[in-house]
C-alpha positions in Angstrom: -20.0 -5.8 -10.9 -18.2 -4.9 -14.1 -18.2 -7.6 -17.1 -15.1 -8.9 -19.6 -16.7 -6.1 -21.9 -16.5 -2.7 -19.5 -14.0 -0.4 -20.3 -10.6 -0.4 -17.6 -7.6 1.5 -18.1 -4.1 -0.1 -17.2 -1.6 2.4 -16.0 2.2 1.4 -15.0 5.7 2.3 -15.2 7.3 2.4 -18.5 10.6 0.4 -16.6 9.9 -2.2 -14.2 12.9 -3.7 -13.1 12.2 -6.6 -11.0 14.6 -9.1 -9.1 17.5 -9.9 -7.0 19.8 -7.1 -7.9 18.3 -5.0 -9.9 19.2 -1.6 -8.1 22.2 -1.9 -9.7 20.7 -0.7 -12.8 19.8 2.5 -11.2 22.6 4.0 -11.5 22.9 3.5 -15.5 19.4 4.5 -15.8 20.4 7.7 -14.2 23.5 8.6 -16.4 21.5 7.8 -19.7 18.7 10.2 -18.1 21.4 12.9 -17.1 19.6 13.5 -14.2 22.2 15.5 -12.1 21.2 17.1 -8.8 18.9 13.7 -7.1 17.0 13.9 -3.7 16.0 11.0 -1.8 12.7 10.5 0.0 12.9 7.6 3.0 12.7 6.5 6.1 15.6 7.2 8.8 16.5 3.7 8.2 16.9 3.9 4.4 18.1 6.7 4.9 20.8 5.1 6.5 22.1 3.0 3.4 21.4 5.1 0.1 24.7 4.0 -0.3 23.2 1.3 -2.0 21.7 3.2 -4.2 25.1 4.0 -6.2 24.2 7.6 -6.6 26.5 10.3 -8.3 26.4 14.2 -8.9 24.7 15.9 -6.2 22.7 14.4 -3.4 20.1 15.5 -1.1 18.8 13.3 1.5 15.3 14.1 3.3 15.1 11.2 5.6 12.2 11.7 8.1 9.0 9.9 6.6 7.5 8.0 9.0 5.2 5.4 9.1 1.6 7.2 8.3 3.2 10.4 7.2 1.4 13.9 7.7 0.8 17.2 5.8 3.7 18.5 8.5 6.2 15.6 7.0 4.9 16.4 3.7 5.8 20.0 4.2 9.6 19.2 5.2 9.9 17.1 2.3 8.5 19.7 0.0 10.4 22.9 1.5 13.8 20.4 1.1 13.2 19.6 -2.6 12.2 23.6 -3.2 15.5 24.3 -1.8 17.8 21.5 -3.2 16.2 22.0 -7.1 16.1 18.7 -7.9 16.0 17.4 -11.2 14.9 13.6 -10.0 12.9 12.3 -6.9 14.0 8.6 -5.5 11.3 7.4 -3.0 13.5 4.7 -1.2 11.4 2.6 0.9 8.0 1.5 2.0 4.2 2.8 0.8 5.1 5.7 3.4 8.5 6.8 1.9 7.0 6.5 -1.8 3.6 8.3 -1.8 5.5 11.5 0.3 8.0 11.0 -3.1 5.2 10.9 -5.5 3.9 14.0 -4.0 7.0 15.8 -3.9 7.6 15.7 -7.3 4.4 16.9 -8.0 4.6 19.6 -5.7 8.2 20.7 -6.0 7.5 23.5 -8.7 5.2 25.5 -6.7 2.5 25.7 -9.2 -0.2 23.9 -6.6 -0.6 22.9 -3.4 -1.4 19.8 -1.4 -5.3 20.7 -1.5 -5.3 21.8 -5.2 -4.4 18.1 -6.0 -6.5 16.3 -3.7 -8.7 13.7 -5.7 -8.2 12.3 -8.9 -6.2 13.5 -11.6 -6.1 17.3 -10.5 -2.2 17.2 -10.8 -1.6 19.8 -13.7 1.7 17.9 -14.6 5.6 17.4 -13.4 9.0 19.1 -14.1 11.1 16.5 -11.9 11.9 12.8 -12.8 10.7 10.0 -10.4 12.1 7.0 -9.4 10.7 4.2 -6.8 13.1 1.3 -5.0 10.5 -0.6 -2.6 12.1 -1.8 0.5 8.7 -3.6 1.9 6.4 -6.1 0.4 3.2 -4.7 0.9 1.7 -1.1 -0.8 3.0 -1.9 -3.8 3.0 1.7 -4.0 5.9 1.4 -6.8 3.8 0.9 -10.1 0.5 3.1 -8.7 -0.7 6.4 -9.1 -1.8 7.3 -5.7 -0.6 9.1 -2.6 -1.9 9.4 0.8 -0.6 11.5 4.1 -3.3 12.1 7.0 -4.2 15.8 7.7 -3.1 16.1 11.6 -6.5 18.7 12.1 -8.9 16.1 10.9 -7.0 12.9 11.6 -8.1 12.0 7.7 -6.5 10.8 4.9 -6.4 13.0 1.9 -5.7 11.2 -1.2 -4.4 12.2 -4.1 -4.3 10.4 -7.4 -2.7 11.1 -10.5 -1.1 9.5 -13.8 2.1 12.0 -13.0 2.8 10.7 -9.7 3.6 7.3 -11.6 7.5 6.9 -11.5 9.3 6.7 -14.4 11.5 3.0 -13.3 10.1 1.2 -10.5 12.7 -1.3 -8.8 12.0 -4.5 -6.8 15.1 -6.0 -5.5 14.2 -8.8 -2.9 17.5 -8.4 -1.5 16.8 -4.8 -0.2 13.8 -6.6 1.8 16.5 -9.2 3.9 16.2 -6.5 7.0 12.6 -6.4 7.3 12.0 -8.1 10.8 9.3 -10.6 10.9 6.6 -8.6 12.4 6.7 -6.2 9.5 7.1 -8.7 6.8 4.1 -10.7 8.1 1.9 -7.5 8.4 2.9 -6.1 5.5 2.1 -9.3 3.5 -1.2 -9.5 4.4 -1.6 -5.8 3.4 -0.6 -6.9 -0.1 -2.9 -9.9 0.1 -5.6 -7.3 1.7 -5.0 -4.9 -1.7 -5.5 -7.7 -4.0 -8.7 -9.6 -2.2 -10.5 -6.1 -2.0 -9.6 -5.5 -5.6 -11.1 -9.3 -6.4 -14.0 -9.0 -4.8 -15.2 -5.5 -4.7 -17.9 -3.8 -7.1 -15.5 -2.5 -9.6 -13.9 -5.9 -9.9 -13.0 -6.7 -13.8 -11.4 -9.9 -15.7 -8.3 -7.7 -16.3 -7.5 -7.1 -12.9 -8.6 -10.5 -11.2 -5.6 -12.1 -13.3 -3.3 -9.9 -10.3 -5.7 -10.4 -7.7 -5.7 -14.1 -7.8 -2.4 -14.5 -8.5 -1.6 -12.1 -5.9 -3.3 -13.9 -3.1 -2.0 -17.2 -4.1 1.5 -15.5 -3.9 1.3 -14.8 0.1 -0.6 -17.9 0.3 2.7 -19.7 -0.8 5.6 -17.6 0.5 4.3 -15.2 3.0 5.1 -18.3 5.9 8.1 -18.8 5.0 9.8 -15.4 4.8 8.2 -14.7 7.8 10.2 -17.8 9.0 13.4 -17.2 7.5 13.8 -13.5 6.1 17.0 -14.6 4.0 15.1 -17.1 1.9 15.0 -15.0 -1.1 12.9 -16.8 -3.3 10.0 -16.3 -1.0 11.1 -12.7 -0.3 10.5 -12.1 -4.4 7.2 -14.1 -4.1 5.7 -11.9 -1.2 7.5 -8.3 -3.3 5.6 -10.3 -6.8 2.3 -10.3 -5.0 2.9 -6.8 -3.6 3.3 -5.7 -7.0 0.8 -7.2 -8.4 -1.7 -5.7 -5.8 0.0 -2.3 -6.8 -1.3 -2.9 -10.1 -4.8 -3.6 -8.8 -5.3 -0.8 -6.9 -4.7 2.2 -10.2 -8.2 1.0 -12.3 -10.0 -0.9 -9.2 -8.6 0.2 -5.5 -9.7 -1.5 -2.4 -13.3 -1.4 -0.8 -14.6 -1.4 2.9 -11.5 -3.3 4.5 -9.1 -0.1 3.9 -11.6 2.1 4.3 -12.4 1.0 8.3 -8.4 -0.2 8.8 -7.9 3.8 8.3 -8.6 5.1 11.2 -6.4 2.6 13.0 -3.7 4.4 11.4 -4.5 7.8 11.4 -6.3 8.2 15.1 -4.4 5.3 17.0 -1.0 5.4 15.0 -0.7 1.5 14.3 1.0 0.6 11.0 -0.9 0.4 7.7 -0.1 -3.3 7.2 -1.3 -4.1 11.1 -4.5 -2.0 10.7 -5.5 -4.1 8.0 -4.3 -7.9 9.0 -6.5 -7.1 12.2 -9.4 -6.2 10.1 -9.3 -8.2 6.9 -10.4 -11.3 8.5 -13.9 -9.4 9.3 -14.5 -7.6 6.0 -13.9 -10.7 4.0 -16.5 -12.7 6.3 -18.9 -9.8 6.3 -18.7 -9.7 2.2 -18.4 -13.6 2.0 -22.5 -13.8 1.7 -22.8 -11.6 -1.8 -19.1 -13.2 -3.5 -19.4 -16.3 -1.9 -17.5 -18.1 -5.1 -14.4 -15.7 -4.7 -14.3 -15.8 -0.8 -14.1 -19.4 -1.7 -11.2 -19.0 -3.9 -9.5 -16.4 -1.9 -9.1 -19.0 0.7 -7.9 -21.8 -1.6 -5.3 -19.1 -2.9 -3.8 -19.2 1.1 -3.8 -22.9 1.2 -7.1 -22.8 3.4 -10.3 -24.5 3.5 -12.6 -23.2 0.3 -15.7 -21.8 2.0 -18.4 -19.1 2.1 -19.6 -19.8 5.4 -19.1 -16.6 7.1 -18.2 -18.2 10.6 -15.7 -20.7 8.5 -14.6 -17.7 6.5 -14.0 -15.8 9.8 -12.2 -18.4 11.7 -9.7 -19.7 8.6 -8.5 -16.1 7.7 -8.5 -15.4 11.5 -6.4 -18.5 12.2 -3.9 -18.0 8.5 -3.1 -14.2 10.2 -2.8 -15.2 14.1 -0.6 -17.5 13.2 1.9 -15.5 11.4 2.4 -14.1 14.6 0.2 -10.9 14.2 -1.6 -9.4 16.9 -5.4 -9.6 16.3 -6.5 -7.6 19.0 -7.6 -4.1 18.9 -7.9 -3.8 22.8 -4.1 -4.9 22.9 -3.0 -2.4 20.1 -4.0 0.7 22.7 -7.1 1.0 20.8 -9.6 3.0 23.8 -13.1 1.2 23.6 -15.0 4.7 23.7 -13.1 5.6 20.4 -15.0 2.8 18.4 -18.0 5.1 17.8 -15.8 8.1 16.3 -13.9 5.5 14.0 -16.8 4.1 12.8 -18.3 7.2 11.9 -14.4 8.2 10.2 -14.6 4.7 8.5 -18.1 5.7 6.9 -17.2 9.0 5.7 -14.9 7.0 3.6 -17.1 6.5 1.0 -14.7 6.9 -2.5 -13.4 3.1 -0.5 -16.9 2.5 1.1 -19.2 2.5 -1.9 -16.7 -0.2 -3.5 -17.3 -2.7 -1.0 -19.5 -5.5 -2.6 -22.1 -5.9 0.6 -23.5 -1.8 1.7 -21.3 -1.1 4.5 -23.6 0.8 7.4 -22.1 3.2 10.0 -23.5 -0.2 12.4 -22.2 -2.7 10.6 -18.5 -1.1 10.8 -19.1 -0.8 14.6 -19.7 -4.2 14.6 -16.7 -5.1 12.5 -14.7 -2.9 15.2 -16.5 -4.3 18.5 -15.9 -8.0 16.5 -12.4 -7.3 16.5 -11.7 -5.6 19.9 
């Protein structure tokens, strides 16, 4: 573990605009920028209402991100903005949306390629402007520095991470978040929550960060039920898009540990959302880890509103119960995941070691397959 005296480095967004409203100051920004030819990066949904937005000039719209984007989706998106010439990059939506953005406008110039810039900070620069509008509570993707699409060959993630994929404005407006159904709001929550727990308790965890972390968690812990409950209450649609934010911030100096790193290949082999992936494990990793951070698990709980424990069984059944009962599936088996496919994730999950090597307890290739068998 690191101490108050080890060296961090804070990076986020010189603008962020935050709160009910607030794209309405995207336009201005853009005029005073005299950014003239924008494309958009989202979803087919977004896509559907960049209206919103208030755009002028010229507009391009690439609209097909899907959830857990690919090198193929990445490729559209790129051969769009090559075409169009844009002189700023909007990623309107959720973690998906933005990290195909943030690699857009890194990639738009030609000068590298996808593979050139996997890692950390291999990104030679950018020529482009970029702009994120979150649409989800959850990534936090908005004020970070990383990017991730799954190569369809290898069913990996590749990961890049750079200070030029940070956008230049970042803009939370809870009232873009009304539409997210329930399902989504409650699994994207608990992604945020994941982000800052892993960041709280993992081996890089530092003073500077836990300030978010906590904060973070206690966040969900107070408003996460009740959006999920009634998606126009807007005060608790902030909270969840504060704590979202604040795990965003986490993730650039600290990033997550073992949870993420065995939710992956949820995602990228069996095609269930980020957010789900990790609400189904999180529950697991923090029980595994509650042994060696026993006095965070025990906060981590009080942040929800639970029971303070370290009991691992205790710790397993409260965060258990806190995510079945905002309606989320808990069930591998009844997410399509095949039983003989356990051994291949685990062995997928353990190759993961830039995530793997953060986790507080050593994660073995059998102790993930136990984690996956546990929550089958």
């Amino acid at each position: 573990m690191t101490t108050l005296a080890s060296g961090i480095e804070l990076l986020r967004p010189p603008v962020i605009e935050f709160g009910a409203g607030k794209v309405g100051v995207l336009a201005q920004w853009i005029a005073a920028r005299r950014a003239r030819r924008t494309l958009v990066i989202a979803g087919g949904f977004n896509a559907g209402r960049v209206g919103q937005l208030g755009l002028s000039g010229d507009v391009a719209v690439f609209g097909d991100v899907a959830p857990e984007p690919d090198v193929p989706c990445l490729d559209a998106a790129v051969a769009v903005a090559r075409d169009f010439a844009p002189d700023l990059v909007i990623g309107f939506g959720g973690g998906s949306a933005m990290d195909v953005a943030k690699l857009v406008a890194v990639l738009v110039d030609g000068r590298q390629t996808l593979n050139e810039i996997a890692g950390p900070e291999k990104v030679l620069g950018r020529s482009v402007g970029l702009v994120q509008v979150a649409t989800t509570a959850g990534t936090g993707s908005e004020v970070g520095t990383r990017a991730l699409v799954t190569d369809p060959a290898t069913r990996n993630k590749i990961a890049v991470q750079s200070r030029f994929m940070l956008a230049d404005i970042a803009i939370v407006d809870p009232e873009l978040m009304r539409s997210v159904p329930p399902q989504v709001t409650a699994e994207t929550g608990v992604d945020a929550m994941a982000h800052c727990v892993e960041a709280y308790t993992n081996i890089k965890a530092h003073p500077v960060i836990n300030l978010y972390a906590l904060e973070g968690a206690r966040l969900v812990g107070r408003y996460l039920k009740r959006v999920v409950t009634d998606g126009n209450d807007i005060e608790a649609r902030a909270g969840l898009a504060l704590a979202s934010l604040y795990g965003g911030i986490c993730l650039g100096p600290v990033n997550t540990a073992g949870g993420h790193a065995i939710a992956y290949p949820l995602g990228t082999r069996h095609k269930i959302a980020h957010g789900a992936a990790n609400a189904v494990i999180f529950p697991h990793v923090l029980a595994y880890n509650a042994p060696v951070v026993a006095e965070k698990t025990a906060a981590v709980l009080g942040a929800l509103g639970l029971v303070a424990s370290s009991d691992p069984d205790a710790v397993l059944a409260s965060a258990h119960g806190y995510c079945a009962g905002l309606g989320i599936e808990m069930r591998m088996s009844r997410r399509g995941v095949p039983e003989n496919d356990l051994q291949a994730m685990a062995d997928e999950a353990f190759a993961i070691k830039r995530l793997i090597d953060n986790n507080p307890r050593p994660l073995t290739r059998d102790a993930i397959l136990d984690i996956y068998r546990r929550a089958f």
